[in-house]
C-alpha positions as CSV (number, residue, x, y, z in Angstrom):
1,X,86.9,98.1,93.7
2,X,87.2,101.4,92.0
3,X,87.5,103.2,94.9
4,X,90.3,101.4,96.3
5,X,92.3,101.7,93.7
6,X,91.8,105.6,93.4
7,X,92.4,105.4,96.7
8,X,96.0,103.7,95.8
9,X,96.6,106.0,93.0
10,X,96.0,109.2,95.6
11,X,98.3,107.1,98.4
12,X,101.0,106.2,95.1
13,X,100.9,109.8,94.1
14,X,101.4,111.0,97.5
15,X,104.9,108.7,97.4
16,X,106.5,110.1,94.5
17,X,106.1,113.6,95.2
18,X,107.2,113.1,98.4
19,X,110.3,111.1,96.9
20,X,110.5,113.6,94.1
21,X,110.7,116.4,97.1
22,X,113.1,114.7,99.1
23,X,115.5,113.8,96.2
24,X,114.9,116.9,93.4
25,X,115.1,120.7,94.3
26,X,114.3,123.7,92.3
27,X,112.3,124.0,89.6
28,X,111.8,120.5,88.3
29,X,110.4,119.7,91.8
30,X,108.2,122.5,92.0
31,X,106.6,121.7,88.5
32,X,106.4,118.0,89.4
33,X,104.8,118.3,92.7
34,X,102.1,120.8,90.9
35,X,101.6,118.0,88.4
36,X,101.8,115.5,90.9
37,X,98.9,117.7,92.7
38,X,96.8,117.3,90.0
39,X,97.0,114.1,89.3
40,X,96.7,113.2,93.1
41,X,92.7,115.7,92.8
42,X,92.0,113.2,89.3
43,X,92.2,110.4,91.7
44,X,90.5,112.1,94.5
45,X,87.8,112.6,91.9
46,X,87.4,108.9,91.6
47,X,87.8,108.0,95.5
48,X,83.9,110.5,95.6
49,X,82.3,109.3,92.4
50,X,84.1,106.4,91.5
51,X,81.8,105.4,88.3
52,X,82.6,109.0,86.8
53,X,83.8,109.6,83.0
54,X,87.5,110.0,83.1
55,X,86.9,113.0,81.0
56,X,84.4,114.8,83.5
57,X,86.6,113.7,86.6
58,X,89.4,115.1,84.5
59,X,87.7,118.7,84.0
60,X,86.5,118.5,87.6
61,X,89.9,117.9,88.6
62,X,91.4,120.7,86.9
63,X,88.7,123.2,87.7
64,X,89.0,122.6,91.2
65,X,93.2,123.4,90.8
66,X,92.6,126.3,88.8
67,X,90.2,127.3,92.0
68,X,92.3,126.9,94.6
69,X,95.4,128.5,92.4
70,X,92.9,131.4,92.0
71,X,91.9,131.8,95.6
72,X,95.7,132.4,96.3
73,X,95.4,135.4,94.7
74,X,93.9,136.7,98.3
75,X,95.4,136.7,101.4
76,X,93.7,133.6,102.7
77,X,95.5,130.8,101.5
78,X,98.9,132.4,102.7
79,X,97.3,132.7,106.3
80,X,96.0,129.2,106.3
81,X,99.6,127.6,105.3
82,X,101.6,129.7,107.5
83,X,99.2,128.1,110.5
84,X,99.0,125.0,109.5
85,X,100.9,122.1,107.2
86,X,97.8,120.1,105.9
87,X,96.5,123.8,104.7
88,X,99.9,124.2,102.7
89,X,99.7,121.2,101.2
90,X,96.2,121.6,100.1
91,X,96.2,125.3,99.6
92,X,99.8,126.7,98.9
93,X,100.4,129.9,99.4
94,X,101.0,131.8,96.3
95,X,99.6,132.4,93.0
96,X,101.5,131.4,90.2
97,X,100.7,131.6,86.2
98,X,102.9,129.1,85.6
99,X,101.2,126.3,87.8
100,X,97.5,127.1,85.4
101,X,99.4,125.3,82.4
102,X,100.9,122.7,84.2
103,X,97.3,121.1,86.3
104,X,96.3,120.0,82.6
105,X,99.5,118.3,82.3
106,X,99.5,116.4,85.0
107,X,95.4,115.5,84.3
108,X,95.4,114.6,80.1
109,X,97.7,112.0,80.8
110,X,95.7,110.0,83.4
111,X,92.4,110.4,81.8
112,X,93.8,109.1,78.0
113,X,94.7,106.2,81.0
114,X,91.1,105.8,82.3
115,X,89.8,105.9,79.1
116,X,91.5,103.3,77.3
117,X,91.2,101.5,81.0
118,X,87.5,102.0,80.2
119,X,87.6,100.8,76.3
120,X,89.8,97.5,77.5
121,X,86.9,97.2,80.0
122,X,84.2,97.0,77.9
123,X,85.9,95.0,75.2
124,X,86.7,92.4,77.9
125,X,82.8,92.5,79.5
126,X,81.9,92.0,75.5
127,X,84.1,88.7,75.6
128,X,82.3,87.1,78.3
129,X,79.2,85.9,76.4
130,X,80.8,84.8,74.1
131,X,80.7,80.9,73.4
132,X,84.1,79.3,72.5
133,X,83.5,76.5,69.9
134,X,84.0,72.8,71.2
């Protein structure tokens, strides 16, 4: 169950920034597809280990943006993207300080989500034993 619906939070997130693409321009849609990015990896996180800690899935997330914004600064992510769409998407093309700061912003949110998720969980699992008075 957890999978699918990381697997409808990557699809959802995939939605918007395509909306948010097709409708904004500039800046704001360059900062919200690199949050949008992010938030679509947290998820991604979730679809591989789904029974992960929000919090590691959330560092794991960001680590693995900060990597590929890192491996931009060579030549092979520019190569990739200019071959191929998917490697675009999944690569870009160019490093850019700017998109560091904003991977945490688009992961914090969504794991303060998963963890009150989490806390609503147990509190719920805690309910079901017990006994209601007759």
């Amino acid at each position: 169950m957890r999978r699918l619906v990381a697997l409808g939070g990557v699809g959802t997130v995939i939605a918007v920034g395509l909306v948010v693409r097709a409708v904004g321009g500039g800046a704001f849609a360059a900062n919200a597809g690199t949050v949008l990015y992010a938030t679509m990896v947290f998820a991604g996180v979730y679809v591989v280990w789904p029974r992960v800690h929000p919090g590691v899935a959330g560092a794991l997330a960001v680590a693995f943006c900060w990597a590929i914004e890192l491996l931009q600064l060579t030549s092979l992510p520019a190569e990739l993207s200019a071959r191929s769409v998917l490697a675009r998407l999944v690569l870009g093309s160019s490093f850019d300080w700017a998109d560091m700061a904003w991977y945490p912003v688009g992961v914090v949110p969504v794991v303060v989500i998963a963890l009150g998720w989490r806390r609503v969980a147990r509190w719920g699992s805690g309910l079901r034993g017990v006994r209601r008075a007759g």
